[in-house]
N, C-alpha and C positions, 0 to 999 in steps of 0.2 A: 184467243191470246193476242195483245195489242203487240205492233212490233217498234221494234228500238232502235238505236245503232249499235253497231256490233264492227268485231274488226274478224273478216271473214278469210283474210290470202293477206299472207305476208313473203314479202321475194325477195333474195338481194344476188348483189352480183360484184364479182372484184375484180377489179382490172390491174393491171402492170403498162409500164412505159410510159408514156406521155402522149399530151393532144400535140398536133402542132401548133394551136394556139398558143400552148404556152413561149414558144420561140415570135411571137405579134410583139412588133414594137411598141405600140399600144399598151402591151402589158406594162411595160416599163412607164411608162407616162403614170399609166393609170396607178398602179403603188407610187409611183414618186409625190402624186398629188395628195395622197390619201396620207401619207406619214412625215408630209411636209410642215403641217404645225405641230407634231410632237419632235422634232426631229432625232428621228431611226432613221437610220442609214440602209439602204439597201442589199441585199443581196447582189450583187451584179454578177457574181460567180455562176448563180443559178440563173439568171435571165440571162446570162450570155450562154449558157448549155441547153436551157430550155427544159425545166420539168415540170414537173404536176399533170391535172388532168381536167378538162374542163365535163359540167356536171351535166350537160345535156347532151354529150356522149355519153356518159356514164350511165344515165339511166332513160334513157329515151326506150331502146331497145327491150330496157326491163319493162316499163310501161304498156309498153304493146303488148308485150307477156300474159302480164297480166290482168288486163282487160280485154275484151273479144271486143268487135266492130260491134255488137250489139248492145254493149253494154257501157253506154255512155259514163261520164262523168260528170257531177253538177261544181264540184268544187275540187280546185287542186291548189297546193299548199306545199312548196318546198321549205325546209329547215336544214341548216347547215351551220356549222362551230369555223370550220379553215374557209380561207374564201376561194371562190373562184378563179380559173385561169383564163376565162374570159371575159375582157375586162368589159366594166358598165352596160353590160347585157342583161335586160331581166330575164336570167331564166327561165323563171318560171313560167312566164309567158311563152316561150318559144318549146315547153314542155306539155303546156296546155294540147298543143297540137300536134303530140303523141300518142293521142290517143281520143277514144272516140267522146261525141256530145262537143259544148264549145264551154268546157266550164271555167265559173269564174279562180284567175290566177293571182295568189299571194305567193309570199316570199316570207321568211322568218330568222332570223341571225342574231348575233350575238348575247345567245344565253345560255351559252356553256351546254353539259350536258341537257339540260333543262329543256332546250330547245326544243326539240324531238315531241318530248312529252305538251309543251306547251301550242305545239304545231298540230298537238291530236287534240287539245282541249277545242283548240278554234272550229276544227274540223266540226267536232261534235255539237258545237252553238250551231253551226250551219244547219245540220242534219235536224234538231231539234226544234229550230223553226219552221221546219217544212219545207223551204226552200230547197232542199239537197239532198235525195236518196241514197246517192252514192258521195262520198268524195274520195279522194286520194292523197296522203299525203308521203311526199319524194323526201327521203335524208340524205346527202353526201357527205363525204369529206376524203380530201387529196392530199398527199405527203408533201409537198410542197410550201415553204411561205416564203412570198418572195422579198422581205424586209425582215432583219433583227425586232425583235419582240421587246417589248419594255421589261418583262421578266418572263420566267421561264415558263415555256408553254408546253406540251406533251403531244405533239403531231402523230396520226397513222402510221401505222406501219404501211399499210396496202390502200389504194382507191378503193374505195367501195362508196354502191349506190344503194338503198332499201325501199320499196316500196310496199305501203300498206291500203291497203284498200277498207275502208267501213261500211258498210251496208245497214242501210235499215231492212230489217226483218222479224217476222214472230218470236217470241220470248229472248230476244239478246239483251245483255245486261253488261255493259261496259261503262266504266267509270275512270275520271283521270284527277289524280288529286296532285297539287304541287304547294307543300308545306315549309312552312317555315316561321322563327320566332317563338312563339310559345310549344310546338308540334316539337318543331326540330332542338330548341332550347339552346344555351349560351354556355352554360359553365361548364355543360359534359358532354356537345352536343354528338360524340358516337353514340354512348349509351342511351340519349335521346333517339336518336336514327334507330336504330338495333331494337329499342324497343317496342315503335312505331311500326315498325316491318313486321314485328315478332306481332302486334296489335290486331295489323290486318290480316296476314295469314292465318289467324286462329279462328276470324270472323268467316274464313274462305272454308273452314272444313278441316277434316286431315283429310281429304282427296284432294288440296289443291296442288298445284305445281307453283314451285315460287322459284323466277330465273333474276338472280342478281347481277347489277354491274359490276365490272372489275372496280377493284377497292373498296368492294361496301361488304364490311364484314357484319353479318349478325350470327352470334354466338350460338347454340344449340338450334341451328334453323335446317330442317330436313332441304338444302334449295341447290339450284345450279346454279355453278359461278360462275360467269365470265371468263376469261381468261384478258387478259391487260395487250394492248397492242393496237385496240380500234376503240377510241374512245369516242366517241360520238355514234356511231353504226353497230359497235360492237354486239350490244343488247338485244339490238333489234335485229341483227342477223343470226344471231339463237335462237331467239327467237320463231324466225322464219322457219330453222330447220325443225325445231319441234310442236309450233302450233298445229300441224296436220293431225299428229298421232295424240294430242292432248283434246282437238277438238274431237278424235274420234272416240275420246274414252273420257267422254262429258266430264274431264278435269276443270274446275275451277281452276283459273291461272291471275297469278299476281306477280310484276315486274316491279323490280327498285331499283332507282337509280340518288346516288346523292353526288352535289355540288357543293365541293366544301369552300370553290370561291363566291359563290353566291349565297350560299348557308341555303339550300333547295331540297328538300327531299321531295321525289317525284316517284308515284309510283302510278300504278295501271292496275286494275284488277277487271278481270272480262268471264262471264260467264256463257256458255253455248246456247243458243236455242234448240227446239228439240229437230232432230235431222228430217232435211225436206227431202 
């Protein structure tokens, strides 16, 4: 049996309170630069109290969880929708050495929910050129923005960090598709969505599990729904808590996610290899 990648441990974890970086003057500098050609006004309410959470507290600790000292990493790839509270640090670099092996660190942002999904697509190029057995990819997001938004955006409830780990191994069959245009379509695009979801899951079996994002309704669909409150992490920390008992009962599983400002229908569909 030839092996694949596959998404093997999924973990997350949620914090309360804040870093103290977020009270770094720094901070301030650093948004005031970034929102100084559209001109948004600041926040200064919240940079003078000090909230959010920066993301390499957040999941450093999960990182090491999740990986043993013996099981390196070839590639790590954080994605993230809210930004960071620590200002013009690359993360992900400073995440790299969380954890064991020295692998190579990317970074991924501003693509809505999409993000996530597209930060497992990269993963999987890696792992399919051979360069990369293992990667990891980090998701955040922190209830904080520390500037007025151009329009209305839908921040956390809670900080939360998700870590997924892929593995290539015997018979895994994981796939990541992010649609749009003719897929997702223009004039009706729910009933487009809804029926695309309804397309894949019918290809998956009736034993598959199908865990939707919050907001994405498909009509007569046996699936778990999100609950609304973590938009970016939400999915994927369902995720986490039921991939264990899905991989133990060789369920086919498919995730949906849609981005109605990007017009993205992203889903995931992963099937188990047989138990080592």
């Amino acid at each position: 049996m030839s092996a694949a990648p596959g998404l093997t441990r999924v973990l997350t974890r949620y914090a309360d309170g804040r870093s103290e970086l977020s009270l770094d003057p720094d901070l301030r500098v650093f948004v005031a630069d970034l929102v100084r050609p559209y001109g948004l006004p600041l926040r200064e309410d919240l940079l003078a109290e000090g909230v959010g959470h920066a993301y390499e507290e957040l999941a450093a600790g999960l990182l090491a969880e999740a990986l043993g000292p013996d099981e390196p990493a070839d590639v790590l790839i954080q994605a993230f929708d809210s930004p960071d509270v620590r200002p013009g640090a690359p993360t992900s670099l400073a995440l790299s050495r969380s954890c064991a092996g020295t692998p190579t660190a990317l970074a991924l942002c501003d693509q809505g929910t999409a993000g996530a999904f597209a930060a497992l697509r990269a993963a999987l190029a890696y792992q399919r050129t051979g360069v990369a057995r293992r990667a990891v990819v980090v998701l955040a997001e922190q209830t904080a923005l520390h500037h007025l938004p151009p329009e209305p955006v839908t921040l956390p409830d809670r900080h939360c960090a998700v870590v997924l780990v892929c593995e290539t191994l015997p018979g895994e069959e994981l796939t990541v598709r992010q649609d749009s245009g003719a897929v997702v379509g223009t004039a009706d695009s729910a009933d487009s969505v809804a029926e695309e979801v309804r397309r894949q899951a019918k290809a998956l079996g009736e034993e598959a599990a199908v865990l939707l994002a919050a907001g994405l309704d498909v009509p007569g669909l046996d699936a778990v729904r999100v609950p609304a409150g973590q938009p970016f992490t939400g999915l994927w920390s369902a995720l986490a808590d039921r991939l264990p008992g899905w991989r133990a009962e060789r369920r086919p599983v498919l995730l949906a996610d849609f981005d109605p400002r990007l017009g993205v229908l992203s889903t995931l569909t992963l099937r188990a290899g047989p138990p080592s």
